[in-house]
N, CA, C and O atoms as a printed pandas DataFrame, in Angstrom:
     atom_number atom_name residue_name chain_id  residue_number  x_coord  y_coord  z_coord
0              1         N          UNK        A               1  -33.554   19.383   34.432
1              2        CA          UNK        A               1  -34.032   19.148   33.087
2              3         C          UNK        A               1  -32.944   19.426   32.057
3              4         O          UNK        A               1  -32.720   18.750   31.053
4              5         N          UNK        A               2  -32.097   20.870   32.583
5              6        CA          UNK        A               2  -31.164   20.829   31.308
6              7         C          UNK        A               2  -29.860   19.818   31.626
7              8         O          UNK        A               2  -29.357   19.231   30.668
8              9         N          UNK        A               3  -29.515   19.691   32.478
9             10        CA          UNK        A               3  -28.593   18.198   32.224
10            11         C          UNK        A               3  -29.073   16.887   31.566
11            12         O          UNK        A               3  -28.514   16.103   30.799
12            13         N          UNK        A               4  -30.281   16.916   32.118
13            14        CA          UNK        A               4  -30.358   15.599   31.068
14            15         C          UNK        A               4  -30.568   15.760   29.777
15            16         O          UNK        A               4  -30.588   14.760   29.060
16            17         N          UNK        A               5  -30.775   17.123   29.197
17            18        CA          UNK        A               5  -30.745   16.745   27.847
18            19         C          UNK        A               5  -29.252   16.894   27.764
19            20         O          UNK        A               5  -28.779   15.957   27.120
20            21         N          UNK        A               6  -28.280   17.801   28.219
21            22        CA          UNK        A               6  -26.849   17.649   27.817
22            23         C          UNK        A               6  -26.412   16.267   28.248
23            24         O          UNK        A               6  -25.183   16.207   28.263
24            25         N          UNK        A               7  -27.083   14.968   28.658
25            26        CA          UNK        A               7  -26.483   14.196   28.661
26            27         C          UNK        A               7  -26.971   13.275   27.547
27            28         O          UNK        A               7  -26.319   12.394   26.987
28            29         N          UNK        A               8  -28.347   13.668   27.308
29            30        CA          UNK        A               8  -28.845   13.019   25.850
30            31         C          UNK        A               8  -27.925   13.456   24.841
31            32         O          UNK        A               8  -27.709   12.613   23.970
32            33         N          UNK        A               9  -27.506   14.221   24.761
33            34        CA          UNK        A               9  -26.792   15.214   23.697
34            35         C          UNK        A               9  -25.254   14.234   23.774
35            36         O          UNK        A               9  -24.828   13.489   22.892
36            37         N          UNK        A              10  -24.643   14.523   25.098
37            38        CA          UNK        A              10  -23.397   13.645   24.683
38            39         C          UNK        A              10  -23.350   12.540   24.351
39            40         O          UNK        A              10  -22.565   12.139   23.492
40            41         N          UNK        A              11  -24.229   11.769   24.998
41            42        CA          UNK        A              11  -24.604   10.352   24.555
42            43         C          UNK        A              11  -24.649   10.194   23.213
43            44         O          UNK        A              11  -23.902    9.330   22.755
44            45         N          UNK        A              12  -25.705   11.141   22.050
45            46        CA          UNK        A              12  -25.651   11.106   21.019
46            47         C          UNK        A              12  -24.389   11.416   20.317
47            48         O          UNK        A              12  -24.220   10.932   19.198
48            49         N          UNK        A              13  -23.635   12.040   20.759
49            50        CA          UNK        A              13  -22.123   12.698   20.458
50            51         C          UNK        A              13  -21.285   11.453   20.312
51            52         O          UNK        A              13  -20.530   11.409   19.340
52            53         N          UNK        A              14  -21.316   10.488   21.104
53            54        CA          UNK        A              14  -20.331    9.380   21.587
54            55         C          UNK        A              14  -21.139    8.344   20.486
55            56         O          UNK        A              14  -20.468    7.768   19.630
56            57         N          UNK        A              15  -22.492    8.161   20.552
57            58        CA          UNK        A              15  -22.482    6.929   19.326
58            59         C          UNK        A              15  -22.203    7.133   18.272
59            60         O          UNK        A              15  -22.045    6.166   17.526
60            61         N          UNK        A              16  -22.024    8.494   17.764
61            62        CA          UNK        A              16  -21.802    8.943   16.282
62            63         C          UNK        A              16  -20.399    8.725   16.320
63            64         O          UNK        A              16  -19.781    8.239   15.372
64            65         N          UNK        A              17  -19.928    9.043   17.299
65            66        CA          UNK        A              17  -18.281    8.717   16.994
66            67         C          UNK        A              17  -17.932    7.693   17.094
67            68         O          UNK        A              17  -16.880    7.406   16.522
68            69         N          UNK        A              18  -18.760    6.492   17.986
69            70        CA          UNK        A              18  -18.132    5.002   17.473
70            71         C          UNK        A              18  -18.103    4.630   16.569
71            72         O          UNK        A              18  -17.242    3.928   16.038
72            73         N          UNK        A              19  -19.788    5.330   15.892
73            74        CA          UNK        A              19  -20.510    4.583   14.497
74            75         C          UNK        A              19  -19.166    5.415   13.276
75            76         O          UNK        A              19  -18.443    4.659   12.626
76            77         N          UNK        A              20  -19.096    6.131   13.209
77            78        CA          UNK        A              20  -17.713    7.079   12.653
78            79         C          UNK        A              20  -16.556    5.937   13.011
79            80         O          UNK        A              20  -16.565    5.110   12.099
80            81         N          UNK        A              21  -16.055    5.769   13.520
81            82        CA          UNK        A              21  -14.978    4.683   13.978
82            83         C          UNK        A              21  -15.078    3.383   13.370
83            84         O          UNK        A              21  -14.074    2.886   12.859
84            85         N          UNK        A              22  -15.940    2.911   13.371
85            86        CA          UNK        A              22  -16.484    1.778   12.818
86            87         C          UNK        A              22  -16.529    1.806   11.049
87            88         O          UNK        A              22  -16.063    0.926   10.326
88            89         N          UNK        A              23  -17.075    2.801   10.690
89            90        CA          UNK        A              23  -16.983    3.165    9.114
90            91         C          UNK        A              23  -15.608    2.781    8.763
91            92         O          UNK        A              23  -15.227    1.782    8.153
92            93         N          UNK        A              24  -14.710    4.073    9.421
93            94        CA          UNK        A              24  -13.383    3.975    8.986
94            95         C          UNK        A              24  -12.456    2.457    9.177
95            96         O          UNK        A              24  -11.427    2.173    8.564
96            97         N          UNK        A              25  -13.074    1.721   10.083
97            98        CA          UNK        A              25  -12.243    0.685   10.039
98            99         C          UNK        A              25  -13.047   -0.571    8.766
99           100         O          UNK        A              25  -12.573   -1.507    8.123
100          101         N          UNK        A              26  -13.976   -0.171    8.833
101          102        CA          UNK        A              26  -14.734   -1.511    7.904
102          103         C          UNK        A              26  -14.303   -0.781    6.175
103          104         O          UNK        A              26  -14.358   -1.483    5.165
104          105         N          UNK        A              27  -14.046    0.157    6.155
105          106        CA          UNK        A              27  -13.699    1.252    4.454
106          107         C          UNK        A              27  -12.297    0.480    4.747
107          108         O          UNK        A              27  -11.921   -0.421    3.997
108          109         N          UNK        A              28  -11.445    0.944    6.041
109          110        CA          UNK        A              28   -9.871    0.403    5.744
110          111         C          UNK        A              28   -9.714   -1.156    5.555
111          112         O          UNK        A              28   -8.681   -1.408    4.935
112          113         N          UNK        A              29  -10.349   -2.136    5.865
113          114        CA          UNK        A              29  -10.418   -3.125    5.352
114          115         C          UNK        A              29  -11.235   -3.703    4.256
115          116         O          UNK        A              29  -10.939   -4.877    4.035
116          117         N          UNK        A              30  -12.033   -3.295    3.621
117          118        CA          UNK        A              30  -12.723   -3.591    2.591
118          119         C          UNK        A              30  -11.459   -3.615    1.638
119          120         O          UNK        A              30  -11.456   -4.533    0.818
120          121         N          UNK        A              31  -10.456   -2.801    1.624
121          122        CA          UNK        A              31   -9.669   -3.159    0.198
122          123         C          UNK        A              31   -8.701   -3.902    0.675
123          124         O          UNK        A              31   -8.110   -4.362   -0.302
124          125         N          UNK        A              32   -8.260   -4.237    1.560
125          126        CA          UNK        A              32   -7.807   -5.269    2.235
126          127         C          UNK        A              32   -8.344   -6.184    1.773
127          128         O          UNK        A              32   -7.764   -6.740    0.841
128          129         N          UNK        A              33   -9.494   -6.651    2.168
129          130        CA          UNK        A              33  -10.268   -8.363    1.767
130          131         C          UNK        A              33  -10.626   -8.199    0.382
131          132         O          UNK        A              33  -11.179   -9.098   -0.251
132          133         N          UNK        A              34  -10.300   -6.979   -0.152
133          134        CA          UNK        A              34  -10.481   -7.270   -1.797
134          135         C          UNK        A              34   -8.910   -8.183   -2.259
135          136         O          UNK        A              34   -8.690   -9.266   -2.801
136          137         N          UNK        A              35   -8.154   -7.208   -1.774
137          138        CA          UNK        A              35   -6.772   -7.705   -2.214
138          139         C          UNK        A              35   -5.986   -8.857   -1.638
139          140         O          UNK        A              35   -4.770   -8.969   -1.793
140          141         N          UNK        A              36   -6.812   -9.796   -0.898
141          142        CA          UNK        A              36   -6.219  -11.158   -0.081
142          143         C          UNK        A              36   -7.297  -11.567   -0.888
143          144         O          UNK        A              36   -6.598  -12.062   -1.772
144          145         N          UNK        A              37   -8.283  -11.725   -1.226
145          146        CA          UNK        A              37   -9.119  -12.400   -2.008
146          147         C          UNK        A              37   -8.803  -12.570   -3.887
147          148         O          UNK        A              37   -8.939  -13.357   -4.823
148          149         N          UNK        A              38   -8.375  -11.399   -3.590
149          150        CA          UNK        A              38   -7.504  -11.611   -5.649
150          151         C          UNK        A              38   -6.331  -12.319   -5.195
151          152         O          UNK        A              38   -6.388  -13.189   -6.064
152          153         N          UNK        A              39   -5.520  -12.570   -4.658
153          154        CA          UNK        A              39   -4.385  -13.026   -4.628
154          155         C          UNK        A              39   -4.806  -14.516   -4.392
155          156         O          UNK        A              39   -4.400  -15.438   -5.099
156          157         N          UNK        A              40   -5.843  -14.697   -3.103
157          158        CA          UNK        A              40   -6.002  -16.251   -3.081
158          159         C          UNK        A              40   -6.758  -16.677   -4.571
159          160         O          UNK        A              40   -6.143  -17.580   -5.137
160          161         N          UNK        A              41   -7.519  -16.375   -5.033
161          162        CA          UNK        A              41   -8.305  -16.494   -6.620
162          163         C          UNK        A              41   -7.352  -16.389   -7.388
163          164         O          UNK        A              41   -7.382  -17.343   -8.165
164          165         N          UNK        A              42   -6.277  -15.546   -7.642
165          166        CA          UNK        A              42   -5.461  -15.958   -8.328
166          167         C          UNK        A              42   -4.054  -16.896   -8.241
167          168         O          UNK        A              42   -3.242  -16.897   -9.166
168          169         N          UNK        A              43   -3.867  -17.705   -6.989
169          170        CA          UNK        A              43   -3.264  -18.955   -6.647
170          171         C          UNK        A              43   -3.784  -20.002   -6.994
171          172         O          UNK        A              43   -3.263  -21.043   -7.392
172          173         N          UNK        A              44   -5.664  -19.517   -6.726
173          174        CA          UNK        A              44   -6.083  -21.269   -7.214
174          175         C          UNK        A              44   -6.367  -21.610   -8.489
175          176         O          UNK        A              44   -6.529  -22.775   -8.852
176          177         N          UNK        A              45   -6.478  -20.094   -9.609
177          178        CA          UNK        A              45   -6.705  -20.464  -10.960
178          179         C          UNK        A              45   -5.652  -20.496  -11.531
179          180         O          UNK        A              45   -5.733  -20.782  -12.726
180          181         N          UNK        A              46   -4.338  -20.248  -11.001
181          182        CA          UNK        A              46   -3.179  -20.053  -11.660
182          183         C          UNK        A              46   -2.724  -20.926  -12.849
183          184         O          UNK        A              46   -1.927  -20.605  -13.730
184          185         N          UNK        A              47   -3.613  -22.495  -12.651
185          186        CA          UNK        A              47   -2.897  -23.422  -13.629
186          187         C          UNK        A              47   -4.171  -23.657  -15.054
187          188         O          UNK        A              47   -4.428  -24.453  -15.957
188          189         N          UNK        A              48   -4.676  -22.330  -14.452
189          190        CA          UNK        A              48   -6.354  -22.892  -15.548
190          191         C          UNK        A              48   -6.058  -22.382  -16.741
191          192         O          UNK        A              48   -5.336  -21.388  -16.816
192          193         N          UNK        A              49   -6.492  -22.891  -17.671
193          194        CA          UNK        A              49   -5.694  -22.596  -19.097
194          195         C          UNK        A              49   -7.082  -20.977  -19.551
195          196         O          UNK        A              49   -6.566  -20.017  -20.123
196          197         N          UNK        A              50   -8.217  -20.912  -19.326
197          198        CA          UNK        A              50   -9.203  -20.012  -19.655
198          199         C          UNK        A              50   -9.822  -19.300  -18.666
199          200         O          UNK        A              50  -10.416  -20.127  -17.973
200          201         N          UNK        A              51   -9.935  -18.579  -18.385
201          202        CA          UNK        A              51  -10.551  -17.845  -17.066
202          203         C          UNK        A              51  -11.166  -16.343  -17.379
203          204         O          UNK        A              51  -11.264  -15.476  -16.511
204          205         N          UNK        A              52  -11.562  -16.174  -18.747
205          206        CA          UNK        A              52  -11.646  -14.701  -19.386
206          207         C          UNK        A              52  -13.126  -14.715  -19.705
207          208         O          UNK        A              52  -13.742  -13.673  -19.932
208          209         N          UNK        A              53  -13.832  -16.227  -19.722
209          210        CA          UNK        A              53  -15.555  -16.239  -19.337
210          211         C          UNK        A              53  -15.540  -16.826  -18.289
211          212         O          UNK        A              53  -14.835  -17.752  -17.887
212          213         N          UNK        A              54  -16.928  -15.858  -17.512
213          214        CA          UNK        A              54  -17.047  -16.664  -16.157
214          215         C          UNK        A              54  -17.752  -18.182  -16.294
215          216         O          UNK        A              54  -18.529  -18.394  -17.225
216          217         N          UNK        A              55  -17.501  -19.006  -15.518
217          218        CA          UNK        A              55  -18.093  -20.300  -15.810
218          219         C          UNK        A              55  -18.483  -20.755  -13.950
219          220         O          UNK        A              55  -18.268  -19.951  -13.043
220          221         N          UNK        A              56  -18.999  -22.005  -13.739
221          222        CA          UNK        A              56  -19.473  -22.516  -12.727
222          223         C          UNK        A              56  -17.922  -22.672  -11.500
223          224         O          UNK        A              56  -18.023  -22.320  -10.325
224          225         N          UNK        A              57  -16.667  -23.222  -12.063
225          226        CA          UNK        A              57  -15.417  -22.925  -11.204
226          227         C          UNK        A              57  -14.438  -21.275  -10.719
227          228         O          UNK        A              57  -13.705  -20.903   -9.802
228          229         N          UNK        A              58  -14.834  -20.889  -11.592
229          230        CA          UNK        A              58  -14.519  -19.556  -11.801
230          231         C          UNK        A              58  -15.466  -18.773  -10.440
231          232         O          UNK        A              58  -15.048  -18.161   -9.458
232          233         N          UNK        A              59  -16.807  -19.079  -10.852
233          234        CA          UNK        A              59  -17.473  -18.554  -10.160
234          235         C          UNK        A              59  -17.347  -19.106   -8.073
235          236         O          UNK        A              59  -17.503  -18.501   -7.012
236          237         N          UNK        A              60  -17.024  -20.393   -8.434
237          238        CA          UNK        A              60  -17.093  -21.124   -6.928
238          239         C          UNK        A              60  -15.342  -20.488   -6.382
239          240         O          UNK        A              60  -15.103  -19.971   -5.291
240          241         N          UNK        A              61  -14.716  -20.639   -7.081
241          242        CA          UNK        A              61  -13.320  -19.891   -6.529
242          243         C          UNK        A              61  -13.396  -18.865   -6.177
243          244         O          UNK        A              61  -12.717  -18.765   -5.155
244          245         N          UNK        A              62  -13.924  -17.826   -6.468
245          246        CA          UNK        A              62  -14.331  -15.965   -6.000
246          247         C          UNK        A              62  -14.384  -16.366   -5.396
247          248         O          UNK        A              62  -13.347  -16.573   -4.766
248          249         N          UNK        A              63  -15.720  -16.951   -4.889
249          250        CA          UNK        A              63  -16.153  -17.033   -3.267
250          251         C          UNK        A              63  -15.836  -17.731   -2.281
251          252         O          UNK        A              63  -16.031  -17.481   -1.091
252          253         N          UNK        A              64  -15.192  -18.888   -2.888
253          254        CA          UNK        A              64  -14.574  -19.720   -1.485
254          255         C          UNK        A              64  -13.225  -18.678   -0.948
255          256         O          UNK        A              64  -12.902  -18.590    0.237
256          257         N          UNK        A              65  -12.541  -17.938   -2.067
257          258        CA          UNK        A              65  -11.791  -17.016   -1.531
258          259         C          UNK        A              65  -11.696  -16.202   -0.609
259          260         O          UNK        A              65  -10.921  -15.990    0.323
260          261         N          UNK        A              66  -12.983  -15.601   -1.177
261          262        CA          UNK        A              66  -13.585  -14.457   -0.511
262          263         C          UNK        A              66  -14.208  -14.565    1.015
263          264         O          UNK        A              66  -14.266  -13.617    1.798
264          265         N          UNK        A              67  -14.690  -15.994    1.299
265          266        CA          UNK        A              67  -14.828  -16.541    2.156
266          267         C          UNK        A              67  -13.968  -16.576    3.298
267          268         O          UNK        A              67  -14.267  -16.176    4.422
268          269         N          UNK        A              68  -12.657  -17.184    2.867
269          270        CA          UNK        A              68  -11.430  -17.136    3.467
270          271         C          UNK        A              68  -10.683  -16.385    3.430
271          272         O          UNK        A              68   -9.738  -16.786    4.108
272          273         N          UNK        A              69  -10.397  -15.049    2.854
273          274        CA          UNK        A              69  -10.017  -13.910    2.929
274          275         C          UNK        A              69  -10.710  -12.871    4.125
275          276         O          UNK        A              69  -10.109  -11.923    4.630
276          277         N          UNK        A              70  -12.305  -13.341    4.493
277          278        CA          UNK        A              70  -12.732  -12.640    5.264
278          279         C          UNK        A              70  -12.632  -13.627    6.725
279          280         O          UNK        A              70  -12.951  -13.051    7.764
280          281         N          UNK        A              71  -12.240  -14.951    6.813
281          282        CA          UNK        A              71  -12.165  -15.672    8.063
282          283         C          UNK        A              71  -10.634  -14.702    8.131
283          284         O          UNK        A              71  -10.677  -13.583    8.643
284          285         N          UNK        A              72   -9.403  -15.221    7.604
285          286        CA          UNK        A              72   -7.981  -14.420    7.870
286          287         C          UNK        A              72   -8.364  -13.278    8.825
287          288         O          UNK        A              72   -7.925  -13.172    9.970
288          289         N          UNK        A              73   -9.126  -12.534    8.304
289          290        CA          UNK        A              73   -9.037  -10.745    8.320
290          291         C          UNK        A              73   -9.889  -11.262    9.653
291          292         O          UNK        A              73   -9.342  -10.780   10.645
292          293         N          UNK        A              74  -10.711  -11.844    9.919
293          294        CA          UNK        A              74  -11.601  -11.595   11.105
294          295         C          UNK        A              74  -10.474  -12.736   12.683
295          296         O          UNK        A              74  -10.409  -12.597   13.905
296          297         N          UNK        A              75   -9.933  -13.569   11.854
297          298        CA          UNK        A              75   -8.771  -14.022   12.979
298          299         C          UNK        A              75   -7.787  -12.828   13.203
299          300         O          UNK        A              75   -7.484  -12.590   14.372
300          301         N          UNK        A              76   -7.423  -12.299   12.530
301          302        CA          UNK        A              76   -6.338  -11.446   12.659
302          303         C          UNK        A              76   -7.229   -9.990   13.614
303          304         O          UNK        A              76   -6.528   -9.376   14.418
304          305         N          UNK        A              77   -8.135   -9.725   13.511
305          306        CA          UNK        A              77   -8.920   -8.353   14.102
306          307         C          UNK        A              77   -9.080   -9.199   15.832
307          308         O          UNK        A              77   -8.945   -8.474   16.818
308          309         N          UNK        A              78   -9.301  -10.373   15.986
309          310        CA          UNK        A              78   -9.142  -10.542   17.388
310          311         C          UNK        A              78   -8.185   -9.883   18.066
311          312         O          UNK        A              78   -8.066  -10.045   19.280
């Protein structure tokens, strides 16, 4: 009886530390795909004369960025 709870116990020990592992890598890339996503958003508005209200292009560029800032990052994590 008491091994199996010390094996419930490590078991619980070991998912907390993947789930811990996992944090730290998804926190270390979050500013990663922030900062490949400003850089691609700011390549494609580069020639736009206004970009200081958001409007309907403004708005579709974030995200197609952001889009493709997170395909990069998820080719590159293979």
């Amino acid at each position: 009886m008491g091994e199996m709870k010390r094996a419930i116990a490590r078991e619980g020990q070991e998912r907390a530390k993947a789930m811990d592992e996992h944090k730290r890598m998804t926190d270390r890339f979050a500013s990663t795909l922030v900062i490949a996503a400003s850089i691609i958003a700011a390549v494609r508005l580069a020639r736009d004369q206004d970009i200081s209200r958001p409007s309907p292009r403004l708005t579709s560029v974030v995200t197609d960025s952001i889009g493709l800032a997170r395909m990069i990052l998820e080719r590159i994590m293979r």
